[in-house]
N, C-alpha and C positions, 0 to 999 in steps of 0.2 A: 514383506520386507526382505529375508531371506533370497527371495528369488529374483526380487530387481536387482539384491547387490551380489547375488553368484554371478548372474549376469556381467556385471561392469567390470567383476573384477577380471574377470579373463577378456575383458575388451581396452582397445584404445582410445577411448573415451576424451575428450578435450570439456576438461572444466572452467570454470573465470577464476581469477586470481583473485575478486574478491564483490561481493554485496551490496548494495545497500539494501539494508535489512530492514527497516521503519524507522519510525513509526509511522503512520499514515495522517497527512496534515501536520507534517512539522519540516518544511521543506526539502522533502525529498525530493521532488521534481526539480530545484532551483539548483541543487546540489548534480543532479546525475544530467542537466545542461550544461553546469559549471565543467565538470571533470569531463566530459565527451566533447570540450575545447580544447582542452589539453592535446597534445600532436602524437603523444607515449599513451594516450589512453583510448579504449574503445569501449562504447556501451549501445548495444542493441535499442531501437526505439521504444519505447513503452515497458509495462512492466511484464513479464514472462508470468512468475507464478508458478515454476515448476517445481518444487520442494514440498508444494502441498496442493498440486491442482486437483486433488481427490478430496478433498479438505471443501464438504461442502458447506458447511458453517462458514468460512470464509473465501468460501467464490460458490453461491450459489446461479449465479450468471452461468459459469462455466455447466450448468446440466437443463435439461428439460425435457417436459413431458407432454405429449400432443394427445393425452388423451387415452390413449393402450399403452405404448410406448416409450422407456427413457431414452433418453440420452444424454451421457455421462464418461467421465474419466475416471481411468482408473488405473494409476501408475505400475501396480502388481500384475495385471493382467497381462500386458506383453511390452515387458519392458524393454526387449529390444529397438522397439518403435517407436517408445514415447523416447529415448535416450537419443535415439538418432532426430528425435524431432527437436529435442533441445539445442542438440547441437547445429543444429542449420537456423535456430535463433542468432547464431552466433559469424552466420558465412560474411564475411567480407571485415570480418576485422581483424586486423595484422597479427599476425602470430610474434612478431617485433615489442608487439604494446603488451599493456597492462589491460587485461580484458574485466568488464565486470557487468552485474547486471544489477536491473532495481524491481524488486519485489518487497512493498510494504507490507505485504499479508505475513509474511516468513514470521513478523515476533511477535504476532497473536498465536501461532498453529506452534504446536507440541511436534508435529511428524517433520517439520520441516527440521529443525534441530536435531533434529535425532536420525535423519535421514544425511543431511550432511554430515554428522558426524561420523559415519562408516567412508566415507569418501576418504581415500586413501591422499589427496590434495590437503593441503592446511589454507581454506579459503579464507583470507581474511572478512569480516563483516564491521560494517558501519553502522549504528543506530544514533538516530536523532529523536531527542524525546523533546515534548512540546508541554507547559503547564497541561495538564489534565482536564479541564474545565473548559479552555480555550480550544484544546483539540479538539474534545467533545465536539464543540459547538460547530469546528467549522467541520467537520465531518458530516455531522446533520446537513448543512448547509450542500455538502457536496450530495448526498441523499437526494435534497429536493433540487437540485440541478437535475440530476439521473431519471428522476421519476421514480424513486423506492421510498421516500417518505409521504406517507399518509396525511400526517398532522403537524400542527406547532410544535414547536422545542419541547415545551412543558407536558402534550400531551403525549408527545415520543417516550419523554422519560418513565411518563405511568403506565403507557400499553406497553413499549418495545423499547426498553432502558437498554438491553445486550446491542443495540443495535448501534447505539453510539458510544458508547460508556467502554466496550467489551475491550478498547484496543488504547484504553489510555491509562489499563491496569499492568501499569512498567514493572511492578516488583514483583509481583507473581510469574510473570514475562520473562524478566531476564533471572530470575532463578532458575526455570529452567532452559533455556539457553545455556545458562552456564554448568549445566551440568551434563551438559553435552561438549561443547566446543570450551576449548582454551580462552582463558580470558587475554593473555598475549594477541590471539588472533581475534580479540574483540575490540573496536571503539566505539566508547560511547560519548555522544555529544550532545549538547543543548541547544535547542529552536531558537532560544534567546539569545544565546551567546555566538551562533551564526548572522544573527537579525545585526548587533549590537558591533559585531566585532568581526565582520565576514573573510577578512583577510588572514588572523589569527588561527582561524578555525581551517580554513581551506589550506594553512602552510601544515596544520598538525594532521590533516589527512593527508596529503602530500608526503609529511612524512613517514606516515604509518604503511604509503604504499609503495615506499620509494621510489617516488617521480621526484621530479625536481618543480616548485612550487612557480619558480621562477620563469616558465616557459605557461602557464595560466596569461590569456591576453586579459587584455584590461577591460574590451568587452563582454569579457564572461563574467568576471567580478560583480558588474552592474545589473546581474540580469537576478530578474523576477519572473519565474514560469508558473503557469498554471495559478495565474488570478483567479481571483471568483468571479462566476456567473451565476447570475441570479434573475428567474424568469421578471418580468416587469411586474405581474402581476402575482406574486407567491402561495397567496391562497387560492388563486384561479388552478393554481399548479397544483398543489395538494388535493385539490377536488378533482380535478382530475387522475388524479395516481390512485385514489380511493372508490372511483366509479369504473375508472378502463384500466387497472392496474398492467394488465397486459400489454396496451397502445404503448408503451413505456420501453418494453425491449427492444432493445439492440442485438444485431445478428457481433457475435464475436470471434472474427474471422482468422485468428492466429491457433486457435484451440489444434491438439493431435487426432482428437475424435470433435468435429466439429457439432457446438450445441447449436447451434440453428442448422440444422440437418432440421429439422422443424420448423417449417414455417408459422408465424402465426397468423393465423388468417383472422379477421375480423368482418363484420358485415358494413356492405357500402355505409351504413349511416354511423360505425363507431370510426369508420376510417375517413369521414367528415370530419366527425367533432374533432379527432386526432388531426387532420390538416387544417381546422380552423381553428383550433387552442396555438399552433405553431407560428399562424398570422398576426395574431391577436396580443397572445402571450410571451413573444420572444426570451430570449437569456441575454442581458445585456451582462458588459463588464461592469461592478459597482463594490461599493463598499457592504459588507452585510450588518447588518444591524447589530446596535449593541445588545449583547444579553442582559437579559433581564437579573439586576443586580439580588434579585430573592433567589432566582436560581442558580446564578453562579455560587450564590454562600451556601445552600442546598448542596452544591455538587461539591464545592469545596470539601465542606466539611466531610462528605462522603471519600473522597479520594484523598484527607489527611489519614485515616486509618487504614484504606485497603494500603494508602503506599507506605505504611511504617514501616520503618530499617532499609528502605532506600537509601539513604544518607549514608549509613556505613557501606553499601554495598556498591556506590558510587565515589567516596572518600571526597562527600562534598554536600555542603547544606543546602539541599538543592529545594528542601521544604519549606524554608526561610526565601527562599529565591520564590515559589510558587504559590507560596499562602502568606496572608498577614499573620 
């Protein structure tokens, strides 16, 4: 830590003006389409990740292993490289505008807080929190899109609970956030209260980054990104994530130390099954199923006690908003 930020500080480093911070599955993506309409704003495509890309708990994607061999990040090791790698996340957008980026991982990870908090910038940060149960669910959902879930809902919960459950615990979350970064340079806002009231919410970000709300086109207002897909046949998919779990990776081609620097090779007959589950099993767009109302009351009642004293720490009944 020390050594990436002696580093920065004797450099001229170009930060963004500000985050979107998470949560994951509570419309971040519709939100960093929204604002990269805007003509004052610019935000790089997809989400970067760099405040915790050593942060393998939440980007295990980003390393791998072929067997002798990792390959991995790791922000300490030569920070002059990865800082300049950031920064060319950034080439082509106007030094005129309001620069930001979107990394939903930043308000699960402890390092990323506390890594921006030495930045001598006061970046502002966005967070979007979603009911807990709801997010839960559709993050699963985004799982077995990817090919990282295994099993059903139910049977996620009981093998591999951290795996969806880990990033919809807001008040452990934002206690520490906030004991890094200024709560001035903090907003927080509601999945529901964007869904319900989208105009409202996008003039109080607007204000918090001082644009003018008013120069948002009326086609960005309407937009919906990153719908669900959901393979046709969902347990076809899960048996497969559980037999080729590998057939499943994606090369992630934005990384500073690239993790498919490893190939995964497979033998002609899994790289069958793998282009014949693809013909068979598509990802259409559709609606995802409703959860199963045992377990929604199951995780409810779970996430009424992990999130006690959210309410004060938000100065709003958001647990009367989330639970019966």
């Amino acid at each position: 830590m020390d050594k990436m930020n002696n580093w920065i500080a004797s450099k001229n480093v170009h930060l963004p003006d500000f985050i979107i911070y998470g949560a994951m599955k509570s419309g971040t993506s519709t939100l960093h389409y929204i604002l990269n309409q805007h003509p004052h704003v610019d935000i790089p495509k997809g989400e970067i990740g760099f405040f915790d890309i050593d942060n393998i708990l939440q980007h295990p994607a980003y390393n791998t292993f072929d067997g002798t061999n990792w390959s991995f990040q790791d922000l300490e090791l030569d920070p002059e490289y990865y800082w300049r790698w950031y920064e060319s996340r950034f080439t082509g957008c106007s030094t005129h505008n309001v620069v930001g980026e979107d990394s939903t991982t930043y308000l699960a990870s402890d390092i990323a807080a506390k890594r921006l908090s030495l930045q001598d910038k006061n970046i502002k940060i966005i967070i979007l929190l979603r009911q807990p149960t709801f997010r839960s669910y559709s993050h699963y959902w985004h799982l077995v899109r990817t090919g990282r879930a295994k099993y059903d809902f139910e049977k996620t919960i009981l093998h591999e609970p951290w795996s969806v459950i880990n990033r919809s615990l807001y008040y452990e979350q934002l206690n520490k956030l906030l004991h890094y970064i200024s709560k001035r340079n903090v907003k927080i806002l509601l999945f529901e209260d964007f869904i319900n009231n989208k105009r409202q919410v996008l003039y109080d970000i607007c204000t918090f980054l001082g644009i003018d709300y008013n120069f948002l086109p009326d086609y960005a207002l309407s937009a919906h990104k990153n719908q669900t897909m959901i393979h046709k046949f969902p347990s076809l998919q899960l048996l497969k994530t559980r037999l080729f779990p590998e057939s499943s990776k994606k090369k992630i081609r934005h990384l500073p130390y690239n993790a498919s620097t490893y190939e995964f090779k497979f033998s002609k007959y899994v790289n069958m099954i793998h282009w014949f589950h693809k013909k068979v099993n598509p990802a259409v767009l559709k609606e995802i199923p409703d959860i199963n109302k045992n377990t929604k009351k199951y995780l409810d009642n779970y996430f009424k006690k992990e999130l006690h004293g959210i309410n004060d720490l938000l100065h709003r009944d958001v647990m009367s908003l989330w639970f019966d």
